[in-house]
DSSP file (Angstrom, degrees, kcal/mol; ACC not computed):
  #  RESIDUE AA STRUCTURE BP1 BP2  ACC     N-H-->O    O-->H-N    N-H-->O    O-->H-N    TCO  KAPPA ALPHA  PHI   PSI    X-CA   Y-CA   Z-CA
    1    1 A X              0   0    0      0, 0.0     2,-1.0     0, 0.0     0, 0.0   0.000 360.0 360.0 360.0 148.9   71.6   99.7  -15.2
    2    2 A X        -     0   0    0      1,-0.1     2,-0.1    75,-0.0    74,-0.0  -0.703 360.0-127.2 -76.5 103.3   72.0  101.9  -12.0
    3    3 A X        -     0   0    0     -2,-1.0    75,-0.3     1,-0.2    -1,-0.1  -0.297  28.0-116.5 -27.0 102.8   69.7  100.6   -9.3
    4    4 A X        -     0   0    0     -2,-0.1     2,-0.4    75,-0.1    75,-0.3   0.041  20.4-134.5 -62.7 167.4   67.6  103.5   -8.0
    5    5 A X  E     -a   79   0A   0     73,-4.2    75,-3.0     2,-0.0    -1,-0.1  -0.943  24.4-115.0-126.4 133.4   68.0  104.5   -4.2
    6    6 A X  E     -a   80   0A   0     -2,-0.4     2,-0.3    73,-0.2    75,-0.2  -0.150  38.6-179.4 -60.2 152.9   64.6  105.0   -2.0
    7    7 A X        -     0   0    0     73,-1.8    75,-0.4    72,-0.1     2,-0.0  -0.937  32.4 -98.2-156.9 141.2   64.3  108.5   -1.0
    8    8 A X    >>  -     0   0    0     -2,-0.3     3,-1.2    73,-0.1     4,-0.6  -0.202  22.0-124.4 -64.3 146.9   61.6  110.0    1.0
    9    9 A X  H >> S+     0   0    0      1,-0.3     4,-2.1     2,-0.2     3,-1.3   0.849 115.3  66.4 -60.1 -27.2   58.6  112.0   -0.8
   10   10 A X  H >> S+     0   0    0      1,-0.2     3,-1.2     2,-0.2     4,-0.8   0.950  99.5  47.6 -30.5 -70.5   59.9  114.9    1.8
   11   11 A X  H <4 S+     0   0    0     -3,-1.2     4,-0.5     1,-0.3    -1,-0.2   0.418 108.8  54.6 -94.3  10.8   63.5  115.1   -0.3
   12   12 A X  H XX S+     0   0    0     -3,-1.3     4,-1.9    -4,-0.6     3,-0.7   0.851 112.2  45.8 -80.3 -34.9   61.4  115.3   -3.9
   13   13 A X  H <X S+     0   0    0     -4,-2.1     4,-1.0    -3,-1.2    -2,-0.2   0.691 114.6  48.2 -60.5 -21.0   59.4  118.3   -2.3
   14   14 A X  H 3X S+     0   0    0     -4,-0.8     4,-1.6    -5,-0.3    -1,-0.3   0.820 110.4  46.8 -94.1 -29.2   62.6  119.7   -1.1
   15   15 A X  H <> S+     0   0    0     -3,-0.7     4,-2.2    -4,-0.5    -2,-0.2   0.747 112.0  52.7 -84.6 -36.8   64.5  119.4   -4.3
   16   16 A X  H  X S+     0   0    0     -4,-1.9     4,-2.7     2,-0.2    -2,-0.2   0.879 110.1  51.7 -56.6 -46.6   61.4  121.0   -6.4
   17   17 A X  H >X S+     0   0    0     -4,-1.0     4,-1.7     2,-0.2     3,-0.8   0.980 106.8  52.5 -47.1 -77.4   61.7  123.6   -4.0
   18   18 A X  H 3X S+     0   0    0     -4,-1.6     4,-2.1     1,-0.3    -2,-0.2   0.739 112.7  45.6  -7.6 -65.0   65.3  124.0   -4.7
   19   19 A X  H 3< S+     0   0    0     -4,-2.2     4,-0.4     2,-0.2    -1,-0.3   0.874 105.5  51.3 -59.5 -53.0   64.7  124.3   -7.9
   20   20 A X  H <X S+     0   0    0     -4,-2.7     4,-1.6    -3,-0.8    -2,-0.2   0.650 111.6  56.9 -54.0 -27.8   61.8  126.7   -8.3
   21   21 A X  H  X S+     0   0    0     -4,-1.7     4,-0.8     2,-0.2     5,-0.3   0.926 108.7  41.1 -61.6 -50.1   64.1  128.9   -5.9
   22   22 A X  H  X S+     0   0    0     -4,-2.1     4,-0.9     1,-0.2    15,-0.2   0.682 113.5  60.4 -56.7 -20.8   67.3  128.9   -8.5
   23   23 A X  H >> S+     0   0    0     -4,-0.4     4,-1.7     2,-0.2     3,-0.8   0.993 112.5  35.7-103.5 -78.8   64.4  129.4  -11.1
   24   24 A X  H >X S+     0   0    0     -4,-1.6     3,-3.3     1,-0.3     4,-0.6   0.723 112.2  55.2 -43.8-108.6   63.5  132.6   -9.3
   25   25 A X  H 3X S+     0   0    0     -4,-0.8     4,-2.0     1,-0.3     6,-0.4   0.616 108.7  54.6  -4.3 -44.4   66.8  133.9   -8.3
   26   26 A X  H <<>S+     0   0    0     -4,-0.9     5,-4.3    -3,-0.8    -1,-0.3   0.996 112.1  36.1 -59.5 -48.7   67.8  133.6  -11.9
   27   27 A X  H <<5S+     0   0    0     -3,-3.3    -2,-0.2    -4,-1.7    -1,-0.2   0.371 112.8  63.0 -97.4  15.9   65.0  135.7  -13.6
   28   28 A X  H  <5S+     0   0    0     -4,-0.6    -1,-0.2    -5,-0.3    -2,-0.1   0.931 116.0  27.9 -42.7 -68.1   65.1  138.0  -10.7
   29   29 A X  T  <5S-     0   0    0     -4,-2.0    -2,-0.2    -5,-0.1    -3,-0.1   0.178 105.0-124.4-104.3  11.4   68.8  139.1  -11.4
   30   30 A X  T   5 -     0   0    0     -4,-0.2    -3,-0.2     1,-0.2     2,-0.2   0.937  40.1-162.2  73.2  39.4   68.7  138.5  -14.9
   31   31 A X      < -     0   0    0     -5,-4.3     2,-0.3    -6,-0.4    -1,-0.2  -0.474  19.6-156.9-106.1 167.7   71.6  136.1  -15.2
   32   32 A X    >   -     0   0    0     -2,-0.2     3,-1.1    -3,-0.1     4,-0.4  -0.598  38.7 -75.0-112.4 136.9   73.2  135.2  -17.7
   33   33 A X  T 3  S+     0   0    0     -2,-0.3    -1,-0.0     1,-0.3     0, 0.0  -0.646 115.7  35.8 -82.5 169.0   75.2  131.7  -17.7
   34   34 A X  T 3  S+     0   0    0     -2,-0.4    -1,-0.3     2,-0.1    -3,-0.0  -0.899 114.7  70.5 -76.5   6.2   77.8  130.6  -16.4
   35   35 A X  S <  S+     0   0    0     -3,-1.1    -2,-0.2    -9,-0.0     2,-0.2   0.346  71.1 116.7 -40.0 -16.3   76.4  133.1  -13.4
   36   36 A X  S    S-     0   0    0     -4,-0.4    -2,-0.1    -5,-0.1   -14,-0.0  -0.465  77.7 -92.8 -75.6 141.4   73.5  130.8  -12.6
   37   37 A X        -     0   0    0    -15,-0.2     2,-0.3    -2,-0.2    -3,-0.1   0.296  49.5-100.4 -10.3 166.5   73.2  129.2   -8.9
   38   38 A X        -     0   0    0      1,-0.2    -1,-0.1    -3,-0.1    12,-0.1  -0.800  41.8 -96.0 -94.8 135.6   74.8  125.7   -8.6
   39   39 A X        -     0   0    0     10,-0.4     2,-0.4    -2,-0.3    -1,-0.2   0.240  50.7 -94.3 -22.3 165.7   72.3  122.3   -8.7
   40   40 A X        -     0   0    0     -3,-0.1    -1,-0.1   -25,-0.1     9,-0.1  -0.977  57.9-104.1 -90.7 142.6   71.6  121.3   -5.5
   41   41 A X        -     0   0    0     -2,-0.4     7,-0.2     1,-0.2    -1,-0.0  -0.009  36.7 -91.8 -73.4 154.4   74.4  118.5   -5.0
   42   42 A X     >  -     0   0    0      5,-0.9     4,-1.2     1,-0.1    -1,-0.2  -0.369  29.3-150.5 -66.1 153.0   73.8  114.7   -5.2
   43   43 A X  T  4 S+     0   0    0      2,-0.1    -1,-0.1     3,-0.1    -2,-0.1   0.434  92.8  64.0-100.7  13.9   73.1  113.5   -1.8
   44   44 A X  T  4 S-     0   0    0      3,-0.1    -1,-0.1   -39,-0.0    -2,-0.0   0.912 138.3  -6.8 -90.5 -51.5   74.5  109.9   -2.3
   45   45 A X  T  4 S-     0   0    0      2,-0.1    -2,-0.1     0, 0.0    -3,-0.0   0.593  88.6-130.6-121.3   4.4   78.3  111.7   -2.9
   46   46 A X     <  +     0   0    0     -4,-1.2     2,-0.7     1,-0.3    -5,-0.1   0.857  48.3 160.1  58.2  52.7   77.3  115.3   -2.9
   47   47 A X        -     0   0    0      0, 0.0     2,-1.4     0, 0.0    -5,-0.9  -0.841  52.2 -90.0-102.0 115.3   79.2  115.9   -6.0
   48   48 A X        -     0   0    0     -2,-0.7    -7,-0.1    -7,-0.2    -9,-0.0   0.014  45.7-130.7 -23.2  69.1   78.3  119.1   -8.2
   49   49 A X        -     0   0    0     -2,-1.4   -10,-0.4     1,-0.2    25,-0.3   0.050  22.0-173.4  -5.2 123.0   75.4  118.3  -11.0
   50   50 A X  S    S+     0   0    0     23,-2.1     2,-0.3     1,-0.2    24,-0.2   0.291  80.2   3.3 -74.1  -6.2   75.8  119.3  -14.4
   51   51 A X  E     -B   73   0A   0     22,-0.7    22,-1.6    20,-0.1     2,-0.4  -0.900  60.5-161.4-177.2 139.5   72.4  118.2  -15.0
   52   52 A X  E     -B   72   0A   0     -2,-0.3     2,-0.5    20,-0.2    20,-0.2  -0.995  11.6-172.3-131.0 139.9   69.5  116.8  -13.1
   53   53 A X  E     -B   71   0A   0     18,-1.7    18,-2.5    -2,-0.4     2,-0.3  -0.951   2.1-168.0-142.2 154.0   66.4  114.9  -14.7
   54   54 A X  E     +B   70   0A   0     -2,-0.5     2,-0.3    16,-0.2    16,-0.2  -0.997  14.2 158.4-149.3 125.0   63.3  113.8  -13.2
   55   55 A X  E     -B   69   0A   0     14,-1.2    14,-2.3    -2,-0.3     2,-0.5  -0.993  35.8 -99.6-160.7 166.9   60.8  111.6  -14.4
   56   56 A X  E     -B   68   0A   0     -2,-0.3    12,-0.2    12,-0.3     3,-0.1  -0.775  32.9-118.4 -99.9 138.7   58.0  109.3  -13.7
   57   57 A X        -     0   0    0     10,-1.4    10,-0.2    -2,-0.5     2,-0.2  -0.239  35.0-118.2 -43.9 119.4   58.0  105.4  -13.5
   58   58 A X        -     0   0    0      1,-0.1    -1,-0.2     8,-0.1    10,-0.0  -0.512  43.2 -83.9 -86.5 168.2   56.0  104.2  -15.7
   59   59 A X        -     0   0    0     -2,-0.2     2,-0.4    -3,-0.1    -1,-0.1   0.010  45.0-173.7 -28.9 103.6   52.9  102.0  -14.0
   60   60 A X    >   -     0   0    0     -3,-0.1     3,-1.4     3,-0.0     2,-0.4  -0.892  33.5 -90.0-127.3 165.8   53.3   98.4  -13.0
   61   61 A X  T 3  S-     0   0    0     -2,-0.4    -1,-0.0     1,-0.2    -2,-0.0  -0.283  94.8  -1.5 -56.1 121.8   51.0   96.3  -12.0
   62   62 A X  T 3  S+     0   0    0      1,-0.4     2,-0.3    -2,-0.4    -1,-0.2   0.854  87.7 128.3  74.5  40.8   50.0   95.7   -7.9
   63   63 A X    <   -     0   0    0     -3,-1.4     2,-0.6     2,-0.1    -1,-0.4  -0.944  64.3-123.4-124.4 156.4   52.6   98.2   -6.8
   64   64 A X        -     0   0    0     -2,-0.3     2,-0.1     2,-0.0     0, 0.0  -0.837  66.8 -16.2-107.5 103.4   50.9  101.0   -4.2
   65   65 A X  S    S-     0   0    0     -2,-0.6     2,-0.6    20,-0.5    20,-0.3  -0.281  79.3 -46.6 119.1 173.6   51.5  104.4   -5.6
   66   66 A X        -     0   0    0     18,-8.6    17,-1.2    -2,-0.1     2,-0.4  -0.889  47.3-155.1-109.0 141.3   53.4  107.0   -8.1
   67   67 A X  E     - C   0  82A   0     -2,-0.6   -10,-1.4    15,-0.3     2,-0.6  -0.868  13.9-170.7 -92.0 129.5   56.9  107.1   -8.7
   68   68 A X  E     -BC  56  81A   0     13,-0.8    13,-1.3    -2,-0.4   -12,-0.3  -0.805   9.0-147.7-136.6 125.7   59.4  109.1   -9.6
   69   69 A X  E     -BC  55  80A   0    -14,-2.3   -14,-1.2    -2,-0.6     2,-0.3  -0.327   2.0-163.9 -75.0 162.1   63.1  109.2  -10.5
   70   70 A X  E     -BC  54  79A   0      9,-1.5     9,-3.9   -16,-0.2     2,-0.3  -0.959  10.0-159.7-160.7 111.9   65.4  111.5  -10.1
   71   71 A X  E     -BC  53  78A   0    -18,-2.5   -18,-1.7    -2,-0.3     2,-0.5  -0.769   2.9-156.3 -90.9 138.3   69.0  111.3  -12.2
   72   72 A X  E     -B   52   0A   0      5,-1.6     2,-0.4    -2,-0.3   -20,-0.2  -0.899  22.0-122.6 -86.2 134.2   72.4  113.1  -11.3
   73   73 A X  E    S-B   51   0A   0    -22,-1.6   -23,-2.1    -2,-0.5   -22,-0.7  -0.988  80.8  -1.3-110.3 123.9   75.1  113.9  -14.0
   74   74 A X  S    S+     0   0    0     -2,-0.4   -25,-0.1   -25,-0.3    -2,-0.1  -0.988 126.4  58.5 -96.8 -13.9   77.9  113.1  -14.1
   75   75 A X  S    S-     0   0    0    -28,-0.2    -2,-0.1     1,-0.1   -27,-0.0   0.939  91.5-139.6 -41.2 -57.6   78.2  111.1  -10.7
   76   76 A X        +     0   0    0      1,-0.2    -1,-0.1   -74,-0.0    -3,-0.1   0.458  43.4 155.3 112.2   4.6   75.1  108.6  -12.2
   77   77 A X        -     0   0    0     -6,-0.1    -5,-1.6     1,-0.1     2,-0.5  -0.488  24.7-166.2 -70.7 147.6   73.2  108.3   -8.7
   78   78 A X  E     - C   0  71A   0    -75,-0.3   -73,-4.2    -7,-0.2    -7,-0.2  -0.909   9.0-176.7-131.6 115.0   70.0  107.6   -9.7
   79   79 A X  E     -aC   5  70A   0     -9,-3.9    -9,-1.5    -2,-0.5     2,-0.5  -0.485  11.2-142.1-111.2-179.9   67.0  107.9   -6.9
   80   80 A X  E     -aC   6  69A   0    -75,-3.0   -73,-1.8   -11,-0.2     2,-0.4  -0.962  11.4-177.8-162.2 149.1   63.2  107.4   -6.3
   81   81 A X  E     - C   0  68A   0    -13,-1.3   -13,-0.8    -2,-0.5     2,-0.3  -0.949  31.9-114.4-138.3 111.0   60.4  108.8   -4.6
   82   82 A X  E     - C   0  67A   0    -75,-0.4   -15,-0.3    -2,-0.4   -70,-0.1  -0.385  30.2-179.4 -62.9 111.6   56.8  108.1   -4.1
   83   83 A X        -     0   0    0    -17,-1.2     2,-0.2    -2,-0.3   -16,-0.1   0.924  58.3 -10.8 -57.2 -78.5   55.0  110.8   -5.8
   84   84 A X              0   0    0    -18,-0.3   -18,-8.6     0, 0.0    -1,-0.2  -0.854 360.0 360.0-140.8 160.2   51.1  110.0   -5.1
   85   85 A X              0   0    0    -20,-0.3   -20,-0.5    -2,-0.2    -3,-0.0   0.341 360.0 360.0 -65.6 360.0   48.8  107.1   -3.6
């Protein structure tokens, strides 16, 4: 299994961002694929996304906080980010 890599709660807010911007820009101009924006690129090798997936850790015991992962395709970097307290 890929060993996540910390990343600061900054670069999940920034990636969400990212995302809700391509989101817009799409149903702005009405596009069609293959015409949609590009991912934002992994940042371990900055390789083009086909797919990005995000999801939350589930709970374990007497660890401080929420988590979340964050997958790249095809590269396979797999990161994580403290969500909430």
């Amino acid at each position: 299994m890929n060993t996540p890599i910390d990343m600061p709660t900054s670069w999940l807010a920034e990636l969400d961002e990212e995302a809700r911007r391509r989101e817009d820009e799409i149903v702005r101009f009405v596009l069609q694929q293959p015409d949609y924006p590009p991912l934002p690129g992994c940042p371990e090798c900055d390789v083009q996304p086909t797919e990005i997936r995000q999801w939350v850790e589930d709970p374990v015991f007497d660890v401080d906080g929420v988590y979340a992962q964050v997958g790249f395709k095809p590269c396979g970097h797999l990161f994580r980010a403290r969500t909430a307290v």
